[in-house]
Each structure stands twice: as C-alpha cells, then as structure tokens.
VEXVEX-461580 format. One record per residue (C-alpha): residue number from 1; x, y, z. Coordinates in pm, 1 decimal, padded with zeros to 6 digits, always signed. Layout:
<atoms>
+-----+----------+----------+----------+
: seq :       c1 :       c2 :       c3 :
+-----+----------+----------+----------+
: NUM :        X :        Y :        Z :
...
+-----+----------+----------+----------+
</atoms>
This chain:
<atoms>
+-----+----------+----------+----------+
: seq :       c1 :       c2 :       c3 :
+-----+----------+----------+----------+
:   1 : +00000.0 : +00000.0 : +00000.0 :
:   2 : +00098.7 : +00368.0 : -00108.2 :
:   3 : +00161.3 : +00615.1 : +00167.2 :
:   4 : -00090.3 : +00782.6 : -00059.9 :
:   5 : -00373.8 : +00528.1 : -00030.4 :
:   6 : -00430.7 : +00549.1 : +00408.3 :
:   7 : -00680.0 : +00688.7 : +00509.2 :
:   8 : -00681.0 : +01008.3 : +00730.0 :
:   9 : -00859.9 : +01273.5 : +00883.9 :
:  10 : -00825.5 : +01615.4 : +00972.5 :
:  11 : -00853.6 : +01758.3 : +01299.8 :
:  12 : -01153.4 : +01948.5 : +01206.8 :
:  13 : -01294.6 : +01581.6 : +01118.9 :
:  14 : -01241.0 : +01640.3 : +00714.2 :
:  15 : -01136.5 : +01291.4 : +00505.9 :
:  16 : -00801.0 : +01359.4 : +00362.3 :
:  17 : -00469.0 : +01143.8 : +00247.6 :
:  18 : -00087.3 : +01239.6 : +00226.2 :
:  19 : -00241.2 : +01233.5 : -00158.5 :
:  20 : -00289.2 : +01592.2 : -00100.9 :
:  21 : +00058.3 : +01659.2 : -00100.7 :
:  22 : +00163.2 : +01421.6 : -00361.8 :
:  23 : +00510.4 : +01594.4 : -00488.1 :
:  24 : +00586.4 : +01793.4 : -00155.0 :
:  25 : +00805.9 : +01687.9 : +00069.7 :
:  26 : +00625.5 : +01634.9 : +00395.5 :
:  27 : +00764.3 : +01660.0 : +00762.3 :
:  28 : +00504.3 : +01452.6 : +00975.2 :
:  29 : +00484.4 : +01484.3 : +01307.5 :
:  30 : +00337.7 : +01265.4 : +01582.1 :
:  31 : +00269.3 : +01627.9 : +01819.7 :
:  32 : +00126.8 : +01711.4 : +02208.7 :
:  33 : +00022.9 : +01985.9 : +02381.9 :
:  34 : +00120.7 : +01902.3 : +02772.7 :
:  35 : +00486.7 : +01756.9 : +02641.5 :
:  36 : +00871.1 : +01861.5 : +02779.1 :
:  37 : +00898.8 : +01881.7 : +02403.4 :
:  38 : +00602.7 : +02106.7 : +02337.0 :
:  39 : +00741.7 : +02416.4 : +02270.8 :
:  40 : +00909.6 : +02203.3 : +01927.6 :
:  41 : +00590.3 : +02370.5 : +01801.2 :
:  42 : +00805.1 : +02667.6 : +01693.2 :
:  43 : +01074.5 : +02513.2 : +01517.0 :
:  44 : +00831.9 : +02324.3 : +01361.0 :
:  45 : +00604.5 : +02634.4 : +01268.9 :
:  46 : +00945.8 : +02807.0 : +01160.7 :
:  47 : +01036.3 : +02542.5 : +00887.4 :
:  48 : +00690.8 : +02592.0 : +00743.0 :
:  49 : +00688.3 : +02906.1 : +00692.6 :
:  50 : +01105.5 : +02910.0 : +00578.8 :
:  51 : +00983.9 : +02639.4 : +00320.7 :
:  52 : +00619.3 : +02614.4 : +00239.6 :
:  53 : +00674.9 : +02842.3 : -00071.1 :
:  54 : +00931.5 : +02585.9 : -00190.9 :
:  55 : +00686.9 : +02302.6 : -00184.9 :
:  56 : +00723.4 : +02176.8 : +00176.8 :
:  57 : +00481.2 : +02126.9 : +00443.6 :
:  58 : +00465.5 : +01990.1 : +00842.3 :
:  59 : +00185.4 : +01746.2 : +00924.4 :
:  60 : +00132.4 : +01718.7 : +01267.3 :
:  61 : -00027.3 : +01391.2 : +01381.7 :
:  62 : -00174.2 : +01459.2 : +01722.8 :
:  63 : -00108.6 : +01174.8 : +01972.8 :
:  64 : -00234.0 : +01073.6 : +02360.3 :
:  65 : -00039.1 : +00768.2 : +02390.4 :
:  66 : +00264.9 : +00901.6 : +02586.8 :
:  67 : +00156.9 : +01014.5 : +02927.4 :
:  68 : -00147.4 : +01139.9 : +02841.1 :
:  69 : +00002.1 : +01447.1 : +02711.0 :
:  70 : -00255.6 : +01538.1 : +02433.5 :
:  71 : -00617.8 : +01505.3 : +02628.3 :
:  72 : -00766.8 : +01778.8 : +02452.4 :
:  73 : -01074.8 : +01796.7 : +02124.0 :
:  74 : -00982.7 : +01826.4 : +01831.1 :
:  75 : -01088.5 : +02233.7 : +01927.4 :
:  76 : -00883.2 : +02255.8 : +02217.2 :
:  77 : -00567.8 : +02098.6 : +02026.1 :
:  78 : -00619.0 : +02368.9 : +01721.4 :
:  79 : -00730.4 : +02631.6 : +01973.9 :
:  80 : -00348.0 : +02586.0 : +02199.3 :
:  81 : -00180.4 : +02529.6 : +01862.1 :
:  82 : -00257.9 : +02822.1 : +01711.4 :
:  83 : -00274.2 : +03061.4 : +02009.7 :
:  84 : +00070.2 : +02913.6 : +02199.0 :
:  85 : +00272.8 : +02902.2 : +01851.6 :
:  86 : +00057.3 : +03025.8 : +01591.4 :
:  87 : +00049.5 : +02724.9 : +01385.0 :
:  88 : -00057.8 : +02740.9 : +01049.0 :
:  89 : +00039.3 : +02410.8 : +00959.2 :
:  90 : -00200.4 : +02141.0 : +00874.2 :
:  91 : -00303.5 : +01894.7 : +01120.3 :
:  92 : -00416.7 : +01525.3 : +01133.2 :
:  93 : -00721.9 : +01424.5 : +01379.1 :
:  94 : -00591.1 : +01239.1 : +01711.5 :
:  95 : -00425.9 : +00899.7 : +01603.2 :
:  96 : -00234.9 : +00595.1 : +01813.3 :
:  97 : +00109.7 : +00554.8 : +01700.6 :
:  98 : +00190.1 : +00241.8 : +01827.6 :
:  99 : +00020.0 : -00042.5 : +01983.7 :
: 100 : -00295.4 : -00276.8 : +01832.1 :
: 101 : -00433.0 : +00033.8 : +01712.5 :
: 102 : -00194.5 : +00163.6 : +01540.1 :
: 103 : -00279.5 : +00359.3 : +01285.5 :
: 104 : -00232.5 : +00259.8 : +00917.3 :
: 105 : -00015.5 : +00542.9 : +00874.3 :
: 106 : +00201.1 : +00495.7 : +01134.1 :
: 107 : +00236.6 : +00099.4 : +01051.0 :
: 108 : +00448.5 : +00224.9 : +00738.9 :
: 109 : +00601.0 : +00461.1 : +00913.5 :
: 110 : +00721.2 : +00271.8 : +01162.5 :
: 111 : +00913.2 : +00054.8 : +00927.6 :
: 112 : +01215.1 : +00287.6 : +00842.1 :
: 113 : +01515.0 : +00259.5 : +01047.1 :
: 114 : +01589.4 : +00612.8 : +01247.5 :
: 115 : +01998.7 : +00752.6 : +01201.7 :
: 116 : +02149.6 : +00443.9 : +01405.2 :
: 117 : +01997.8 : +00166.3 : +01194.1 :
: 118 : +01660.9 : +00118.0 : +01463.4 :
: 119 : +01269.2 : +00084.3 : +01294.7 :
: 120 : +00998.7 : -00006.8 : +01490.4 :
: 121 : +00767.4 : +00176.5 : +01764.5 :
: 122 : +00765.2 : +00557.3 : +01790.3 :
: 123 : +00975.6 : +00640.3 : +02090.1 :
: 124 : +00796.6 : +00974.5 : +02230.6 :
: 125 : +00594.9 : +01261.3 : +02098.2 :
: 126 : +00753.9 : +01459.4 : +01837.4 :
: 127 : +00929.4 : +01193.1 : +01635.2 :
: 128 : +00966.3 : +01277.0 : +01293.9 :
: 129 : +00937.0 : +01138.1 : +00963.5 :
: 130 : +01041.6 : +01308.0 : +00653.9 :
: 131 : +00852.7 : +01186.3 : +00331.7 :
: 132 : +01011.6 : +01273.9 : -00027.8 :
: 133 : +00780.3 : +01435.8 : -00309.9 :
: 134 : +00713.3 : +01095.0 : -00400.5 :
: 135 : +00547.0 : +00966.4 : -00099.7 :
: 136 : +00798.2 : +00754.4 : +00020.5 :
: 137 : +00991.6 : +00798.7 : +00396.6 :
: 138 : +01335.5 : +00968.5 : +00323.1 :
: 139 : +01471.1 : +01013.2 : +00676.0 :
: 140 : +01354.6 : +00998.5 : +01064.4 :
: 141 : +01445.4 : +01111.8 : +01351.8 :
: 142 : +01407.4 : +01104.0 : +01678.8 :
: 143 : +01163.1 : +01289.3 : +01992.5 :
: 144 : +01482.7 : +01451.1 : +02088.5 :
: 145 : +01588.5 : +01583.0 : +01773.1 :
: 146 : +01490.0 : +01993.0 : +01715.8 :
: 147 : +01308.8 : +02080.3 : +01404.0 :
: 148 : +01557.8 : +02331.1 : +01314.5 :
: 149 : +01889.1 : +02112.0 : +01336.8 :
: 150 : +02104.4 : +02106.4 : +01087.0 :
: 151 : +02023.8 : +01728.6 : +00974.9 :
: 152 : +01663.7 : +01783.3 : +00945.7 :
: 153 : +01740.7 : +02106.4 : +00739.0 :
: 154 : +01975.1 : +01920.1 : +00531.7 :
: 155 : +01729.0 : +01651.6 : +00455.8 :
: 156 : +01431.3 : +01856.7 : +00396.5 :
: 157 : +01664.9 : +02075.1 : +00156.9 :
: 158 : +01751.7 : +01735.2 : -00036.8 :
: 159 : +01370.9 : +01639.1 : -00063.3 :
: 160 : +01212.2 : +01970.4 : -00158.7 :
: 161 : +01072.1 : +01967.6 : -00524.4 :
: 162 : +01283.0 : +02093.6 : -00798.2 :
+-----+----------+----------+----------+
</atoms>
C-alpha cells in the first residue's frame, strides 16, 4: 500500500490522504500539547513558513499515547496550537502511534530505520518522519531531535521539489 492510499482525517474531522501533497516533501509529526517537548511547536512552525513556498509542508499527527500528554478535542488541540505558537500548519485528527491500534499510517512509518539503523515503535511525541515528493519515507528522527537542526534542514533541503 501507497503512503498515498491510508486513510486520514483532519482535525476538524475532514477525510483527507498524504495524496494531497503528492510531490511535496512532507515533515510529519506525531505532536502534544502538555509535552517537555512542546514548545518544538516553533521550530516546527518556523520550517513551514522558511519552506512552504518551496513546496514543503509539516503534518502534525496529534497523539495521547505518551503520558497522556494530548487530552484535549480536536478544538482545544487547534485552539493551543494556534494561540501558543501560531500554527498554520495542517493537522491530522488524534491517532495511536503504536500499539494494536496503530494507525495505518504509522504501521508504514514505523518501518524505516531512524539515524542508528533502529525501525519499529515511535519512541515519544515529536518523532519525525520526513517523506520525499514521491510519498515515500526519506529520513527519521528522533523525539529529541529539534526541528531546526542542521540534519533535518539538510534533509528537507535534499527532498524539496525541484
């Protein structure tokens, strides 16, 4: 199955698919609200706007699984998200990362290896997964990487469309 093919929702309860951004490159984002590693929000809201006009976009993928950290609606999550750090990018409806209920998204997802060679279960919130213009995973890295490091410049620089 295509990255292209799951099916997703927004968080305003729209049906959408990573179809929509067929030939971006996509940063998604498992994100939470009540995290150590909230304020990420900003780095991540910085790359949009340094690289939306170049065909790039953040997904955040709003989680509760670690801690409990994201116990909020769908209108409380957009509500903090845009208020705290004036996101403007787009955002997925509440999903499980890991576990029997994965979502479908995340089961591909999952699959590539992070820097040191490890796949499998998301570690924390904010674990990323860069996805090339063609729908396919290019890089990931890890809850404690920032959004504005120089790897996950680099490889969103390498990905974005010609």
């Amino acid at each position: 199955m295509s990255l292209y093919d799951i099916p997703l929702h927004t968080l305003s309860g729209a049906d959408t698919s990573l179809a929509e951004y067929k030939g971006k490159a996509v940063l998604v984002v498992n994100v939470a609200s009540k995290c150590g590693l909230t304020p990420q929000y900003e780095g991540l809201e910085n790359l949009q706007k340094r690289y939306a006009s170049r065909g790039f976009t953040v997904l955040g993928a709003p989680c509760n699984q670690f801690g409990g950290q994201e116990p909020g609606t769908a209108e409380e999550i957009e509500t903090f998200c845009s208020t705290t750090y004036g996101v403007t990018f787009p955002m997925l409806d509440k999903l499980e990362v890991n576990g029997d209920d994965r979502h479908a998204l995340y089961s591909e997802l999952t699959l590539t290896p992070d820097a040191d060679g490890e796949a499998g279960d998301v570690q924390w919130n904010f674990e990323k997964f860069l996805l090339t213009p063609e729908g396919t995973v290019a890089a990931r890295f890890r809850p404690g990487t920032l959004p504005e490091s120089d790897e996950v410049i680099t490889a969103i620089e390498t990905q974005l469309p010609a």
